[in-house]
N, CA, C and O atoms as CSV, one atom per row, in Angstrom:
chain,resi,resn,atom,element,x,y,z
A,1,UNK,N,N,-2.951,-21.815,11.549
A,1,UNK,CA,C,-4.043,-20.920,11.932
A,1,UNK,C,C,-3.619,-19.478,11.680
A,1,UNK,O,O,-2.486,-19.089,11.966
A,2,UNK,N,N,-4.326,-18.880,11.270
A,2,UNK,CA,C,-4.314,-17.351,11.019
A,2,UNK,C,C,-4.231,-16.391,12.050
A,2,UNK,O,O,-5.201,-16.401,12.808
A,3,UNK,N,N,-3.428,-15.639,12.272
A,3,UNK,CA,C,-3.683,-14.775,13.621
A,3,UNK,C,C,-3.947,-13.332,13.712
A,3,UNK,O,O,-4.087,-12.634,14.717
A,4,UNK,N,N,-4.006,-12.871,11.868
A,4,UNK,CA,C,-4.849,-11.546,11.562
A,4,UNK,C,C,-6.346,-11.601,11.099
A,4,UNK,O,O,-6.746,-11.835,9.958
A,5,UNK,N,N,-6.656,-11.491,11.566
A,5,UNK,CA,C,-8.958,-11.669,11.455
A,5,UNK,C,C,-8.823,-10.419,10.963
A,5,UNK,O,O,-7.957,-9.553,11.081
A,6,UNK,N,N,-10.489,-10.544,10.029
A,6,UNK,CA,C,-11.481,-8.790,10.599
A,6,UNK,C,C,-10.760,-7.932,9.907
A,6,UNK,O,O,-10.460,-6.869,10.451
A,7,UNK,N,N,-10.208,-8.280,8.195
A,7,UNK,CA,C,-9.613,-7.232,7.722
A,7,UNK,C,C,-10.535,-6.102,7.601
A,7,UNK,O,O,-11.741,-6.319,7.715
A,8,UNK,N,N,-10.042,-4.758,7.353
A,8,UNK,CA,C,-11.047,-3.706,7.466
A,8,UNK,C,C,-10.357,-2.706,7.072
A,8,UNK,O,O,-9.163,-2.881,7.315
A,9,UNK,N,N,-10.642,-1.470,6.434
A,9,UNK,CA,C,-9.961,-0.103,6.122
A,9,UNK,C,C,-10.501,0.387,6.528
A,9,UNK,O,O,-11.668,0.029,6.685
A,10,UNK,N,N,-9.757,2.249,7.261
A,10,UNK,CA,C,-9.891,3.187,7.450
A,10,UNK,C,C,-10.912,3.988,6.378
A,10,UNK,O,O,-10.882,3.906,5.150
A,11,UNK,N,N,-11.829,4.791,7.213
A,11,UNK,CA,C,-12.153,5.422,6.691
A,11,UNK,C,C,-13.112,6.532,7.262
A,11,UNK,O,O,-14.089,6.365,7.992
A,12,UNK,N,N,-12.563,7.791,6.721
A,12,UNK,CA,C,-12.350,9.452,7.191
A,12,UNK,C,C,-13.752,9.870,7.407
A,12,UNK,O,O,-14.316,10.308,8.410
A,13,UNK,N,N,-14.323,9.531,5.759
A,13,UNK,CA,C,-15.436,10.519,5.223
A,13,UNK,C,C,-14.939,11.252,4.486
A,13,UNK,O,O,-15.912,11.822,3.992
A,14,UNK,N,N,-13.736,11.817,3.871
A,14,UNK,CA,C,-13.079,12.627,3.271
A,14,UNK,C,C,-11.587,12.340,3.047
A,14,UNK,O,O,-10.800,12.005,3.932
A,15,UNK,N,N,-11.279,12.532,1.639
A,15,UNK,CA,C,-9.609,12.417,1.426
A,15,UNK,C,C,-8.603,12.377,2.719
A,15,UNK,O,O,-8.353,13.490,3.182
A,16,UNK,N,N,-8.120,11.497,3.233
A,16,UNK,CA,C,-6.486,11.618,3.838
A,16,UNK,C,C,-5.881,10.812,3.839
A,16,UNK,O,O,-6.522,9.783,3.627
A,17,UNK,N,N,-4.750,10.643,3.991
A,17,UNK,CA,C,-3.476,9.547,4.146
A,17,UNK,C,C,-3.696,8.551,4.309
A,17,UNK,O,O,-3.260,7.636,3.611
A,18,UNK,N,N,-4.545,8.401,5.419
A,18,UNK,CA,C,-4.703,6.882,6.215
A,18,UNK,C,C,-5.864,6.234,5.647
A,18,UNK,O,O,-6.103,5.087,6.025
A,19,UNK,N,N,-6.614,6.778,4.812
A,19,UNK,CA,C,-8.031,6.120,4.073
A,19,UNK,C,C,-7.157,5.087,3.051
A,19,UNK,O,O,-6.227,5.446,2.329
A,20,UNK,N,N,-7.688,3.732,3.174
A,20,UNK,CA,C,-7.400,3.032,2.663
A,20,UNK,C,C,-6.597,1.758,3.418
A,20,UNK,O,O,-6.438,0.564,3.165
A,21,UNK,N,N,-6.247,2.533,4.313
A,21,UNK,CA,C,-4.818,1.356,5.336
A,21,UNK,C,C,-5.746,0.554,5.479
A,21,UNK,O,O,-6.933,0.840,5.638
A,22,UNK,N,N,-5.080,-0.908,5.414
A,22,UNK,CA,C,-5.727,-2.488,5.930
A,22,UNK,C,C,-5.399,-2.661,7.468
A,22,UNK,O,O,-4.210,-2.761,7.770
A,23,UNK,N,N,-6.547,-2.712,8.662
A,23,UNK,CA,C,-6.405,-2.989,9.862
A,23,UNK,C,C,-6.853,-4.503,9.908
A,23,UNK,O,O,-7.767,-5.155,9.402
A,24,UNK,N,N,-5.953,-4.722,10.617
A,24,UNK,CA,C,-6.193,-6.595,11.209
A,24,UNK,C,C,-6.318,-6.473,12.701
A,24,UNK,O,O,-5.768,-5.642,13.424
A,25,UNK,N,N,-7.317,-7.659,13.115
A,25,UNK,CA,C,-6.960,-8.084,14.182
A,25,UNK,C,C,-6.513,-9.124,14.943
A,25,UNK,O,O,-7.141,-10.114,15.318
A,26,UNK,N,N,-5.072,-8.737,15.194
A,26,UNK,CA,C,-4.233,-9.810,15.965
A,26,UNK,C,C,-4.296,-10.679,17.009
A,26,UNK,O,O,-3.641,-10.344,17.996
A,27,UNK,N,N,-5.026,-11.916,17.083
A,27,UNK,CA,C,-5.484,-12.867,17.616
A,27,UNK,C,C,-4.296,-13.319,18.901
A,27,UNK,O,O,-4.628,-13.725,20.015
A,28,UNK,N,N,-2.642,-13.102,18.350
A,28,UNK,CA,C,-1.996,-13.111,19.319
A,28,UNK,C,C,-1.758,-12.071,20.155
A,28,UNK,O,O,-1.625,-12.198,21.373
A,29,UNK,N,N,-1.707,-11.166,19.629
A,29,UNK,CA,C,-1.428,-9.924,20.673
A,29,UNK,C,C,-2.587,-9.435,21.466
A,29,UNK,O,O,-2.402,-8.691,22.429
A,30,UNK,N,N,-3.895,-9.858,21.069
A,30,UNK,CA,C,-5.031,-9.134,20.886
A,30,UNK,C,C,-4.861,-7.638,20.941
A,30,UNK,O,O,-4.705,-6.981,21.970
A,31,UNK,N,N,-4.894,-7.326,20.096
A,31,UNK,CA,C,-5.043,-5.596,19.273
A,31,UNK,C,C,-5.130,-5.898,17.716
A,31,UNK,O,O,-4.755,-6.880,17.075
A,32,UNK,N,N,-5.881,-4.480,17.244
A,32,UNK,CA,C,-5.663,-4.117,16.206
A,32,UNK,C,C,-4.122,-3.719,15.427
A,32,UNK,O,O,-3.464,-2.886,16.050
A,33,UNK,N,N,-3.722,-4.057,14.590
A,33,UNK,CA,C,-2.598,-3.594,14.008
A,33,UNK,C,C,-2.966,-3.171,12.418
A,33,UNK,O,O,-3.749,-3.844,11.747
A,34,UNK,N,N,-2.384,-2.130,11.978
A,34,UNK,CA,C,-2.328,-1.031,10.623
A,34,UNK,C,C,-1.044,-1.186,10.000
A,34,UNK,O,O,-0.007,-1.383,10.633
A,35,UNK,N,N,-1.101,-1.123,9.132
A,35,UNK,CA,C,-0.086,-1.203,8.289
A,35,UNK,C,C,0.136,-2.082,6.697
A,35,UNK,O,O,-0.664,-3.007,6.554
A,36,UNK,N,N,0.701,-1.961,6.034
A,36,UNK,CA,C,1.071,-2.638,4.673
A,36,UNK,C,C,1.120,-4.339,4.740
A,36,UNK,O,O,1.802,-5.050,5.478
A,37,UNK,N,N,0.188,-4.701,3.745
A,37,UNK,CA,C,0.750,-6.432,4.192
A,37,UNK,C,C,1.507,-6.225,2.608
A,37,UNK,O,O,1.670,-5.172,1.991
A,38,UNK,N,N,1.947,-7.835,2.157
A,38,UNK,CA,C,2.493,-8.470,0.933
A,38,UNK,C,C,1.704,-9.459,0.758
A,38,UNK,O,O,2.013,-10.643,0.886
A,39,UNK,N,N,0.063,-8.788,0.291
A,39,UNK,CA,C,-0.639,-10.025,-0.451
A,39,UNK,C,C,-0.945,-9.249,-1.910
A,39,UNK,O,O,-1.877,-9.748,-2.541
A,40,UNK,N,N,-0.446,-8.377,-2.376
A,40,UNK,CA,C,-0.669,-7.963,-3.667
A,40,UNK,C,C,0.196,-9.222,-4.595
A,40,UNK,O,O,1.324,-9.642,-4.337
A,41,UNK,N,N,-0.739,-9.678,-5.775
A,41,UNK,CA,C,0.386,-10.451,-6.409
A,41,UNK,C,C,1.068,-10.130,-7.549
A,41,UNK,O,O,0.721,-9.617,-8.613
A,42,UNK,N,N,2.772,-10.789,-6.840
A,42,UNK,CA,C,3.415,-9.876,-8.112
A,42,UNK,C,C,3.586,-9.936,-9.506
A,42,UNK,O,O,4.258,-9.264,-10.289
A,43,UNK,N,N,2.802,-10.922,-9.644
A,43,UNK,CA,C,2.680,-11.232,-11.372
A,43,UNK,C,C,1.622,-10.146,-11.919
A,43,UNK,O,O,1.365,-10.283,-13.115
A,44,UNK,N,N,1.035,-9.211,-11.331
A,44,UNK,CA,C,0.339,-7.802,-11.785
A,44,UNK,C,C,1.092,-7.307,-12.779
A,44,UNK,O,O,2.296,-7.117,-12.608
A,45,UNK,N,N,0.401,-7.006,-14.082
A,45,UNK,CA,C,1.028,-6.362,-14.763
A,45,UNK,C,C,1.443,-4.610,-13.990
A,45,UNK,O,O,0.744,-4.127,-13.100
A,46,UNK,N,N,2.334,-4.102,-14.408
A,46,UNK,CA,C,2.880,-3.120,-13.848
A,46,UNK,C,C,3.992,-2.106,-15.287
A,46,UNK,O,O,4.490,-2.361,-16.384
A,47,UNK,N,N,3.882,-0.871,-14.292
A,47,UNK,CA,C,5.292,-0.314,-15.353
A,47,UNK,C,C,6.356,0.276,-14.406
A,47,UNK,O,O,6.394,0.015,-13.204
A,48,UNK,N,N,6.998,0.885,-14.881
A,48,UNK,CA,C,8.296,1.268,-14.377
A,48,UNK,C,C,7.969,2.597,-14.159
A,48,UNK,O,O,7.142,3.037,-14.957
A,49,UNK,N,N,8.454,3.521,-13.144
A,49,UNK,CA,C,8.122,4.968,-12.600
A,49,UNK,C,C,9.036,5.474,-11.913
A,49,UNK,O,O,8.859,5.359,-10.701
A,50,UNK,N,N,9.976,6.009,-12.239
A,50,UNK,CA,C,11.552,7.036,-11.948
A,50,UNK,C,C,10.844,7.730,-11.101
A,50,UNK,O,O,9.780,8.151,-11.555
A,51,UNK,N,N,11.140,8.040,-9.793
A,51,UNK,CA,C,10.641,8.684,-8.964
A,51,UNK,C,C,11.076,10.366,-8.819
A,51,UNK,O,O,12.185,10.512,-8.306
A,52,UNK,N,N,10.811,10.842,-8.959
A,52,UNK,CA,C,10.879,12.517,-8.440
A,52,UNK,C,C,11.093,13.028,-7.543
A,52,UNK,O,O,10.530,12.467,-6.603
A,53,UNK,N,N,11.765,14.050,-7.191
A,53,UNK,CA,C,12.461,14.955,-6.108
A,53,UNK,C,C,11.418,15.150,-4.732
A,53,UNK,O,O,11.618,15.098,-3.519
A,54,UNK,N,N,10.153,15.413,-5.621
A,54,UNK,CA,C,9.012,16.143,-4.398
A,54,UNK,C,C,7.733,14.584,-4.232
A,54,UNK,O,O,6.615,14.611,-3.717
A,55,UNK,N,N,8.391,13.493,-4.822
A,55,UNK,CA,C,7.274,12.799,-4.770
A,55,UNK,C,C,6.821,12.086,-3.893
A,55,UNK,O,O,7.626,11.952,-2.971
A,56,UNK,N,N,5.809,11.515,-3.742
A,56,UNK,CA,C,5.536,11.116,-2.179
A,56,UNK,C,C,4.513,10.015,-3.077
A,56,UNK,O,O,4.040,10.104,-4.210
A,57,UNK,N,N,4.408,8.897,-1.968
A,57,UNK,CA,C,3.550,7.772,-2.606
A,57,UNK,C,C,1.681,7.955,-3.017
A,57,UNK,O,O,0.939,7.301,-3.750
A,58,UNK,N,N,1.411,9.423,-1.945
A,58,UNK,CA,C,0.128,10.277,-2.296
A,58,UNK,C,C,-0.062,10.842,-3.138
A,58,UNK,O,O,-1.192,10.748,-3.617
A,59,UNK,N,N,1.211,11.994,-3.972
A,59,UNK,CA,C,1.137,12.482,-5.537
A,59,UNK,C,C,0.863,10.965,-6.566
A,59,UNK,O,O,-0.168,10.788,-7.215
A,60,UNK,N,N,1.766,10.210,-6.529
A,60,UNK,CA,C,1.787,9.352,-7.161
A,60,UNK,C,C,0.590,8.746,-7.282
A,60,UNK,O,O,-0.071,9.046,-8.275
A,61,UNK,N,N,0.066,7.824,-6.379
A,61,UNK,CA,C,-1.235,7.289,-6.505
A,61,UNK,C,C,-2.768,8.282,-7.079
A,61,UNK,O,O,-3.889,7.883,-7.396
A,62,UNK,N,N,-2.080,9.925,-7.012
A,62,UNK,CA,C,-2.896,10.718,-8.056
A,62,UNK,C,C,-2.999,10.723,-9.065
A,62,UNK,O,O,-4.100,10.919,-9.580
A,63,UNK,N,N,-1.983,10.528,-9.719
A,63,UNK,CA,C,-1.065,10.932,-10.603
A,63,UNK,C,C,-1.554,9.372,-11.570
A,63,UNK,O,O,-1.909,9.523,-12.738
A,64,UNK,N,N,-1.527,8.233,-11.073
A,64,UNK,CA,C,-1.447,7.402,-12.011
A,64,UNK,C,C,-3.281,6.546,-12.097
A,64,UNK,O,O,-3.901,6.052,-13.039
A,65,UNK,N,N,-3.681,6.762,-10.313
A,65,UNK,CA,C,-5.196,6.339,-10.023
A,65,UNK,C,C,-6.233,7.168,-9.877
A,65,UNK,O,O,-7.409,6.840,-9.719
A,66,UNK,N,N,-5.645,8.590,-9.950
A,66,UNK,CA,C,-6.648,9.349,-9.885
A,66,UNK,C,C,-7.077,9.782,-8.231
A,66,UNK,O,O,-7.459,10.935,-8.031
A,67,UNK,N,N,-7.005,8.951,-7.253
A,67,UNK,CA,C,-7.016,9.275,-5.597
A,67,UNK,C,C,-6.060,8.886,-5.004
A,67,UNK,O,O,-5.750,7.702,-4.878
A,68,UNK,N,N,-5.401,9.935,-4.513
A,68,UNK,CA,C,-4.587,9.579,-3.726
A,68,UNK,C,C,-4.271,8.646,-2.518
A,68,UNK,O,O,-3.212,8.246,-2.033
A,69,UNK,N,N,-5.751,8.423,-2.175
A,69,UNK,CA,C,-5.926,7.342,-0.906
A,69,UNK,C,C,-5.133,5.922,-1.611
A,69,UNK,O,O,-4.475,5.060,-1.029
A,70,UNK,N,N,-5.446,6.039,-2.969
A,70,UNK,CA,C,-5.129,4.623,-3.472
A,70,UNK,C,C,-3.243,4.131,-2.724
A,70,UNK,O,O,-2.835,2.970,-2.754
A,71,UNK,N,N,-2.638,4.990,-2.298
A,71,UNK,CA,C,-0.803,5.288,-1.991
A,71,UNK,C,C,-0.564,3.694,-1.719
A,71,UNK,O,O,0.322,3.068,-2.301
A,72,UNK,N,N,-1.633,2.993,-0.580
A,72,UNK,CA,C,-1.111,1.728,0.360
A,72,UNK,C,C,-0.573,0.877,-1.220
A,72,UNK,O,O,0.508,0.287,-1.212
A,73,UNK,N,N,-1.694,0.908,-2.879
A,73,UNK,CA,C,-1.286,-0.140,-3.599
A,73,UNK,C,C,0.179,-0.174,-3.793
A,73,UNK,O,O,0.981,-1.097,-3.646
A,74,UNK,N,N,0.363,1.277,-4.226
A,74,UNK,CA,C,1.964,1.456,-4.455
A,74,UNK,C,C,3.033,0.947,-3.556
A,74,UNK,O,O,4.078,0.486,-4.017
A,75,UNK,N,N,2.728,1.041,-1.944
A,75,UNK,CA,C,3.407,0.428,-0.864
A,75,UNK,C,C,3.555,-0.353,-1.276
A,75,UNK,O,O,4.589,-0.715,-1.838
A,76,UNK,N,N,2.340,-1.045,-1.125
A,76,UNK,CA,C,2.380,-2.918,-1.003
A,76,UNK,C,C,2.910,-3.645,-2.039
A,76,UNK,O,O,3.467,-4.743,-2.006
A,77,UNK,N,N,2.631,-2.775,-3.143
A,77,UNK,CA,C,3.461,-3.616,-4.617
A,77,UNK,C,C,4.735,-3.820,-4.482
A,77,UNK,O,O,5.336,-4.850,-4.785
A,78,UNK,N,N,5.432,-2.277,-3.759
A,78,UNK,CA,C,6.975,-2.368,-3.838
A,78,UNK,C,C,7.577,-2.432,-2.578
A,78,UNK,O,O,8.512,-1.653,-2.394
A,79,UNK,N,N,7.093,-3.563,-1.207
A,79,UNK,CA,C,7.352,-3.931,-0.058
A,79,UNK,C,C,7.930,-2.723,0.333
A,79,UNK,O,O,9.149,-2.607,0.453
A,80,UNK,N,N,6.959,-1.604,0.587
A,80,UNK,CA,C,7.922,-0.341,1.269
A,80,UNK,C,C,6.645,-0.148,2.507
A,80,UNK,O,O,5.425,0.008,2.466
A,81,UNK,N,N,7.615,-0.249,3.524
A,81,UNK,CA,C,6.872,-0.745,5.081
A,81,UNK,C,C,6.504,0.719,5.610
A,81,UNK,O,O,5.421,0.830,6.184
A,82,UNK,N,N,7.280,1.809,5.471
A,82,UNK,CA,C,7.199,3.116,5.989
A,82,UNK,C,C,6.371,3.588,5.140
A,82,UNK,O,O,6.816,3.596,3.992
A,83,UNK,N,N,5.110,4.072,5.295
A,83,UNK,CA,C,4.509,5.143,4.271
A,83,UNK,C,C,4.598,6.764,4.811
A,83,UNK,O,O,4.044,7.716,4.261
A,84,UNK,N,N,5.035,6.790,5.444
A,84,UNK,CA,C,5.368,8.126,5.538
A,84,UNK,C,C,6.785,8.193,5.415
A,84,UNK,O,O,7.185,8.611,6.501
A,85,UNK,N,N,7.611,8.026,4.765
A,85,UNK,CA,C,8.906,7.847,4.463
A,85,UNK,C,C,9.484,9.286,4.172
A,85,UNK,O,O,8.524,9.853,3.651
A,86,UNK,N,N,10.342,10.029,4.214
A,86,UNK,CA,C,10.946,11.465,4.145
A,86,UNK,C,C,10.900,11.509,2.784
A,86,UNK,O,O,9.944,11.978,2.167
A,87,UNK,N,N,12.059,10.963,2.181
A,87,UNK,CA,C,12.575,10.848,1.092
A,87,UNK,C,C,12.410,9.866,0.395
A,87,UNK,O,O,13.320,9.037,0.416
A,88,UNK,N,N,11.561,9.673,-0.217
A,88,UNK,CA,C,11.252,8.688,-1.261
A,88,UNK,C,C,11.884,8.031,-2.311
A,88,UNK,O,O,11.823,6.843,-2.629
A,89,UNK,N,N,12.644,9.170,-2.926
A,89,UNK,CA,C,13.500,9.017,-4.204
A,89,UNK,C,C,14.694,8.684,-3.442
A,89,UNK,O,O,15.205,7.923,-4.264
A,90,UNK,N,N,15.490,8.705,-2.486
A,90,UNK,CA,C,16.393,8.772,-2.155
A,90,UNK,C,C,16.492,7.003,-1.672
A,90,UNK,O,O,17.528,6.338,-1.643
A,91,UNK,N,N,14.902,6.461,-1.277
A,91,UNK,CA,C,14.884,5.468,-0.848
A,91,UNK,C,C,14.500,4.366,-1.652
A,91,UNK,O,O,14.969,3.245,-1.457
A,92,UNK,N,N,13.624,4.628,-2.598
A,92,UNK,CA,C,13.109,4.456,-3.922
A,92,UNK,C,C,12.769,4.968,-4.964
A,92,UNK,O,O,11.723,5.529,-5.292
A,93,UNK,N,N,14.244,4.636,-5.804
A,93,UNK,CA,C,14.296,5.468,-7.073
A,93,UNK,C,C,13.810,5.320,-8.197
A,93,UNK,O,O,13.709,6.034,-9.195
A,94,UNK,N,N,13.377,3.817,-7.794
A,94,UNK,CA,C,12.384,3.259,-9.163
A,94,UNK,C,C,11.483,2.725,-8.447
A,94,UNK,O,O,11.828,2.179,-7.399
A,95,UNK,N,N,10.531,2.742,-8.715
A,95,UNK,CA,C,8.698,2.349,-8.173
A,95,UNK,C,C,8.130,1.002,-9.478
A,95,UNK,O,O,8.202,1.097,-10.703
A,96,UNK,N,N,7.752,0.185,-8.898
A,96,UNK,CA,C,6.851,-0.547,-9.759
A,96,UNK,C,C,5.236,0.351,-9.587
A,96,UNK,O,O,4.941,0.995,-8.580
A,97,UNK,N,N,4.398,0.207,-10.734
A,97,UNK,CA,C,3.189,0.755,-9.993
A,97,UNK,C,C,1.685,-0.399,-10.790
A,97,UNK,O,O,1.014,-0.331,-11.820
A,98,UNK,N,N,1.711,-0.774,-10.321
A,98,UNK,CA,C,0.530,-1.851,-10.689
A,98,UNK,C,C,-0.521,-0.968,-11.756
A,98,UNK,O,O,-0.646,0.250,-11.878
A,99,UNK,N,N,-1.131,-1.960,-12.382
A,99,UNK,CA,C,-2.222,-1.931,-12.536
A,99,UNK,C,C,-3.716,-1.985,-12.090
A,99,UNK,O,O,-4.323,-3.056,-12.058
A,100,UNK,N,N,-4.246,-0.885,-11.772
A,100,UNK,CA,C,-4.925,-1.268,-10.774
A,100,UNK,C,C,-6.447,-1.828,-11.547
A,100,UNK,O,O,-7.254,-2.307,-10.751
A,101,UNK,N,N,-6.680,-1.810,-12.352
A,101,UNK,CA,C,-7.342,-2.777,-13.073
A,101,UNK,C,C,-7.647,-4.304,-13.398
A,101,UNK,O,O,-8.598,-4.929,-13.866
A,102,UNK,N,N,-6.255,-4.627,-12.875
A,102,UNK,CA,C,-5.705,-6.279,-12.901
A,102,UNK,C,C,-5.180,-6.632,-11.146
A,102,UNK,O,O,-4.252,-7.400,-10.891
A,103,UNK,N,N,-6.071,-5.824,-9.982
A,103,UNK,CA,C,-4.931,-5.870,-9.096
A,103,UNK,C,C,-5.886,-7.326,-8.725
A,103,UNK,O,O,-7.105,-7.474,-8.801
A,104,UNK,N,N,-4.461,-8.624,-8.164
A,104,UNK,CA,C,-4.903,-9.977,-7.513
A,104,UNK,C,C,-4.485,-9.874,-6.479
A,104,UNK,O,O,-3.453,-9.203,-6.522
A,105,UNK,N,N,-4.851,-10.342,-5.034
A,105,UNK,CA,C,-4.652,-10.318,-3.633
A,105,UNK,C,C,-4.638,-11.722,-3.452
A,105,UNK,O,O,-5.479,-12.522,-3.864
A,106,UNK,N,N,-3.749,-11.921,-2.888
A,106,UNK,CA,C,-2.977,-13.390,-2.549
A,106,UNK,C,C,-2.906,-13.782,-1.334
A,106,UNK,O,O,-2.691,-12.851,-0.557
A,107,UNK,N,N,-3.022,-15.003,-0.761
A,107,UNK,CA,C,-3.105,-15.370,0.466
A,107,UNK,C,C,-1.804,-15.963,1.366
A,107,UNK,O,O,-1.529,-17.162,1.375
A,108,UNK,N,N,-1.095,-15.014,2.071
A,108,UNK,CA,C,0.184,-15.386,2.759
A,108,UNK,C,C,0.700,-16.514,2.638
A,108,UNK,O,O,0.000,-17.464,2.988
A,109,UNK,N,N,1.753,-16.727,2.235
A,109,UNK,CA,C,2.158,-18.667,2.920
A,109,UNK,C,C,2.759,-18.443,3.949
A,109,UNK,O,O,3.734,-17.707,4.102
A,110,UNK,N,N,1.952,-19.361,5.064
A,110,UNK,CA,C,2.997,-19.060,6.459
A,110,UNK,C,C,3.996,-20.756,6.584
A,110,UNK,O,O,4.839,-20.912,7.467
C-alpha cells in the first residue's frame, strides 16, 4: 500500500524557489511532506554539466529550461535531497541534466 496520496505542487502565482516542489500526503504520519522524490527515470537521455563556482540548481534550470522553477528536475535526476544546498560545486561537481523533453516518471518499488 502506498502511504504518499494527493501528489500536488506548489504554487506562488509568480517565479520562486519552491514553485514546482512535489507535496504528498503521508497516510502514516498524517501530514503533508515536500521534498524531492526518485521517480524520474534514469534511462532519460541527459548530458553532462561541470558545475560552476556561483551555480545554484535555479541558474541552472534557467540556463538549460528556460525557468528556473524547473531546479526540483535537476534535484531529482541527480538524487540531491538538499535544494538549498550552500555549495553546489563543492558538493556536485558534475550534474546530469535531463532532457526535459523526454522526461519519464516512474513508480517507486517498495
Amino acid at each position: 500500500m502506498d502511504t504518499l496520496k494527493n501528489k500536488r505542487f506548489l504554487n506562488f502565482g509568480y517565479i520562486a524557489r519552491g514553485s514546482g516542489v512535489p507535496i504528498y500526503y503521508d497516510t502514516l504520519k498524517e501530514r503533508d511532506i515536500t521534498g524531492i522524490g526518485k521517480d524520474l527515470n534514469k534511462d532519460t537521455p541527459c548530458f553532462t554539466y561541470e558545475v560552476k563556482d556561483r551555480d545554484t540548481l535555479d541558474s541552472i534550470a534557467l540556463k538549460y529550461y528556460n525557468n528556473p522553477t524547473y531546479w526540483w528536475i535537476i534535484a531529482m535526476f541527480n538524487d540531491i535531497q538538499d535544494s538549498l544546498i550552500d555549495n553546489l560545486k563543492a558538493h556536485y561537481p558534475i550534474l546530469q541534466i535531463p532532457n526535459i523533453a523526454t522526461l519519464v516518471f516512474v513508480k517507486e518499488k517498495r
